[in-house]
C-alpha positions in Angstrom: 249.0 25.4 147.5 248.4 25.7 143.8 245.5 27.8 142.8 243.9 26.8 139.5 243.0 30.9 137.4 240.5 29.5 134.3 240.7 33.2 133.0 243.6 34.8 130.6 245.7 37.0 133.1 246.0 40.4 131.8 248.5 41.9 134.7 249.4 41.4 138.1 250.3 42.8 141.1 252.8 42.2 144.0 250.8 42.7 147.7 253.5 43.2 150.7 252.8 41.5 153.9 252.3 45.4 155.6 249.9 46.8 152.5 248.0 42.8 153.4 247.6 43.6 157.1 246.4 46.6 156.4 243.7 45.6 154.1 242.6 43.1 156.9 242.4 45.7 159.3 240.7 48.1 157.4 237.9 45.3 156.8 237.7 44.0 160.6 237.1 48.1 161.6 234.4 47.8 158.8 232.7 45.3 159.9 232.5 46.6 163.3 231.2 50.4 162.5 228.7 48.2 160.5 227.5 46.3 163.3 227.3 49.4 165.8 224.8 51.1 163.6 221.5 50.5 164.3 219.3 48.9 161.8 217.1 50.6 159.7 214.0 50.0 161.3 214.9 51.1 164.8 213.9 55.1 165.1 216.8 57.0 167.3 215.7 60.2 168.8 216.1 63.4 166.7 215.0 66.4 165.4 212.8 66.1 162.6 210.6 63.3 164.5 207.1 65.6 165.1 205.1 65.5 167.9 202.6 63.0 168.1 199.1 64.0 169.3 199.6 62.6 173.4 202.3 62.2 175.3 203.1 60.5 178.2 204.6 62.4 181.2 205.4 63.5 185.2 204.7 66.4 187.1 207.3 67.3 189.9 206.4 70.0 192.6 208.8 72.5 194.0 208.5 74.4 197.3 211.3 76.3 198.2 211.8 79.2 200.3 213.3 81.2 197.6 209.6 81.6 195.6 206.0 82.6 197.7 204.2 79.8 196.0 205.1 76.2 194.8 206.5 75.7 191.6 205.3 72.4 189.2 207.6 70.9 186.7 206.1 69.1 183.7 208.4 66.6 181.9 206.9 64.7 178.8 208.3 62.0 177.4 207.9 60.4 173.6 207.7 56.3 173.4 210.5 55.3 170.5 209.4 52.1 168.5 206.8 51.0 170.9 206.3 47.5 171.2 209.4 46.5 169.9 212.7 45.3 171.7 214.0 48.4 171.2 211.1 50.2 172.7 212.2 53.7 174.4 211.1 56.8 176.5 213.1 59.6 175.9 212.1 63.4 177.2 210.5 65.6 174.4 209.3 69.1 176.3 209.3 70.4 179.9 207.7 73.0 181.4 207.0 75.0 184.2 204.0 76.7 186.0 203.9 79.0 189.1 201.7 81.4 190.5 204.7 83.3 191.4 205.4 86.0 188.1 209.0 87.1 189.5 210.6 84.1 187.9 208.5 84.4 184.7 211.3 85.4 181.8 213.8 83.0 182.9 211.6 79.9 183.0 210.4 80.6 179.6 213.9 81.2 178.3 215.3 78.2 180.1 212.2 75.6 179.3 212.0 76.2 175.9 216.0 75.4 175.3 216.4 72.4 177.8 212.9 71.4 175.4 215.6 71.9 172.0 218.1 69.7 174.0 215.7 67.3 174.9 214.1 66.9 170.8 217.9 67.2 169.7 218.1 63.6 170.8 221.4 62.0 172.2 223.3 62.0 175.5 221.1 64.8 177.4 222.4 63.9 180.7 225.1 65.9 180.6 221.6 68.9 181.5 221.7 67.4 185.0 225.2 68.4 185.9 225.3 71.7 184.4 222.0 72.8 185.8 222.7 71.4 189.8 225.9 73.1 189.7 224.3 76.6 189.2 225.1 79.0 192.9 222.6 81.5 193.8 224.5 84.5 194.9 221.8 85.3 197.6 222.9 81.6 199.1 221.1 78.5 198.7 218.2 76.5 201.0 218.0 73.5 202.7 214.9 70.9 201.5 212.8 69.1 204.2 215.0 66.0 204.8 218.5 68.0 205.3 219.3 67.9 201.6 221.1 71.1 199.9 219.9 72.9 197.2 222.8 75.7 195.9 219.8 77.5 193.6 216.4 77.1 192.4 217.8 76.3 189.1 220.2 73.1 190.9 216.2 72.1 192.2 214.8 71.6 188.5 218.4 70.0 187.6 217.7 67.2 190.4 214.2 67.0 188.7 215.5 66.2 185.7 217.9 64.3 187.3 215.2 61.9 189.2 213.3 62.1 186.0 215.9 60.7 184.0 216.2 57.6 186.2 212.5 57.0 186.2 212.5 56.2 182.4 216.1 54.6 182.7 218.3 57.0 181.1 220.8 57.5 184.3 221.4 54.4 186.5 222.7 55.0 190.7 225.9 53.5 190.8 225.0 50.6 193.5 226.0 50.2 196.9 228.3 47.2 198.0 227.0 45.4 200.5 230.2 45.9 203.1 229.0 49.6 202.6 225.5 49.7 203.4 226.7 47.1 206.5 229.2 49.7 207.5 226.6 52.7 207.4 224.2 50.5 209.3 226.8 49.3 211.8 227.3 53.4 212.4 224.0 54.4 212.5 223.6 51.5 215.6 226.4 52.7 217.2 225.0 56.3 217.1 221.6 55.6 217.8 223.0 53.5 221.4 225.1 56.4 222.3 222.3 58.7 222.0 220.0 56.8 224.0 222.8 56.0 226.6 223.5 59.8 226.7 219.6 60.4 227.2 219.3 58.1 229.8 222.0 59.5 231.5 221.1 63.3 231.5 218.1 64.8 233.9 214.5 64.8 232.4 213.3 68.1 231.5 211.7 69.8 234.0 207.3 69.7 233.8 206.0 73.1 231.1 209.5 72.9 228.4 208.7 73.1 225.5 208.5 69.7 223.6 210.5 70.8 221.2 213.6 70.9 223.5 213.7 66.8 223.5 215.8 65.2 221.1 214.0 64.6 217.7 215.3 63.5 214.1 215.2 64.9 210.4 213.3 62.9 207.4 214.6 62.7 204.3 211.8 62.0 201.5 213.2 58.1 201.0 212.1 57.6 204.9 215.7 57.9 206.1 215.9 60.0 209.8 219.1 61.6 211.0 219.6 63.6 214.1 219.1 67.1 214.3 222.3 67.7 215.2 223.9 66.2 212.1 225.5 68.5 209.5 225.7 68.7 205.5 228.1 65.6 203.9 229.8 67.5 201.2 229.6 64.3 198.9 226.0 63.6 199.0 224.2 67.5 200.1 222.4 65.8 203.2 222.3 67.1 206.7 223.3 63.4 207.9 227.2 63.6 209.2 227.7 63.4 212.6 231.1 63.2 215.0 231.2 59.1 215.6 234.8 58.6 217.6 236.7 61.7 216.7 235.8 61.0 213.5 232.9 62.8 210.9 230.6 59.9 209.3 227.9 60.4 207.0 225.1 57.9 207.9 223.1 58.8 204.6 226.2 58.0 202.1 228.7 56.3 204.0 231.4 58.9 203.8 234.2 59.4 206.4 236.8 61.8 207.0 239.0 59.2 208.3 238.5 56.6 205.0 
């Protein structure tokens, strides 16, 4: 193809088929850093942005054995270019009030840096993790449902956690549908057993205690499990129980025996 040049050439250059390549690469990585940043007009979360006069929030309450009185968690949340497609929540401060005083200097301590996290803007998931995997020493506690709680500080990390879902920062990985099936299937088969079984042993006698008869734990999502049931190491919930030789978790789904 002839190429007409209307200008006087003053010097010229040879361009290899390698050194042409990588000139087309270069641009095609351009282009794509260019479209990943976000335009000019859409506010990210960081530092400098100042607190604006209200802002919209949660309170959580905690009652755990480990404190005398109940513990409420505070998490407020600043609204990024509202109104816009790009419209936002993203957590700006937490804190924490108790009548209990024992805990007083590590609340502060801790509330005030998850609060610099939180302002820092970015990925601040990564809070949840490092928080619920925090042991107390002393042991940990068991929530009204069955659910495990290693530490006080794991508590307020599943706050956050549930927090961070609410305003769509985390998402649950969802269940398949042969899954939930599966776990319902199990939780029929335990449920007949145990009514087989009842039916089967002798009624209690007239004065026992009511408490003796066979009841079932609540979680807080309205799920029941038997008493009996013991903690699934996947999922921290007093809901596995023996079904066939086998260990099942009827709250998650998980087996022993795949």
């Amino acid at each position: 193809m002839a190429v007409r040049i209307d200008k006087k050439i003053k010097g010229y250059a040879v361009v290899k088929p390698e050194e042409k390549g990588k000139a087309k690469a270069d641009a095609v990585s351009r282009a794509e850093a260019e479209s990943e940043l976000p335009a000019d007009n859409v506010i990210q979360m960081h530092e400098r942005i100042e607190r604006p006069e209200v802002l919209v929030g949660s309170t959580y309450k905690i009652k755990s054995p480990l404190v005398e009185h109940a513990m409420y968690v505070t998490i407020n949340d600043i609204v990024l270019n509202a109104g816009s497609e790009h419209e936002q929540r993203r957590p700006f401060e937490i804190f924490i009030n108790s009548k209990s005083m024992e805990h007083f200097q590590w609340i502060v301590a801790l509330t005030r840096i998850m609060s610099a996290v939180f302002r820092k803007g970015g990925d601040v998931t990564f809070l949840v993790e490092e928080m619920k995997a925090v042991f107390d020493p002393k042991g940990g506690y068991f929530k009204a449902g069955g659910v495990y709680m290693p530490s006080l500080v794991a508590e307020l990390g599943s706050i956050v956690e549930e927090h961070l879902k609410s305003i769509g920062m985390i998402h649950d990985p969802e269940m398949s549908e042969e899954r939930r099936a599966l776990i319902a299937e199990k939780r029929a088969a335990f449920e007949a057993r145990s009514k087989k079984n009842a039916e089967v042993s002798p009624a209690p006698a007239a004065g026992d205690d009511e408490r003796d008869s066979e009841s079932v734990s609540v979680t807080g999502d309205g799920a029941s499990f038997p008493p009996s049931a013991t903690m699934c190491h996947k999922c921290s919930t007093k809901a596995v129980v023996i079904m066939d030789g086998c260990a099942t978790c009827l709250n998650c789904g998980y087996s022993k025996c795949g």
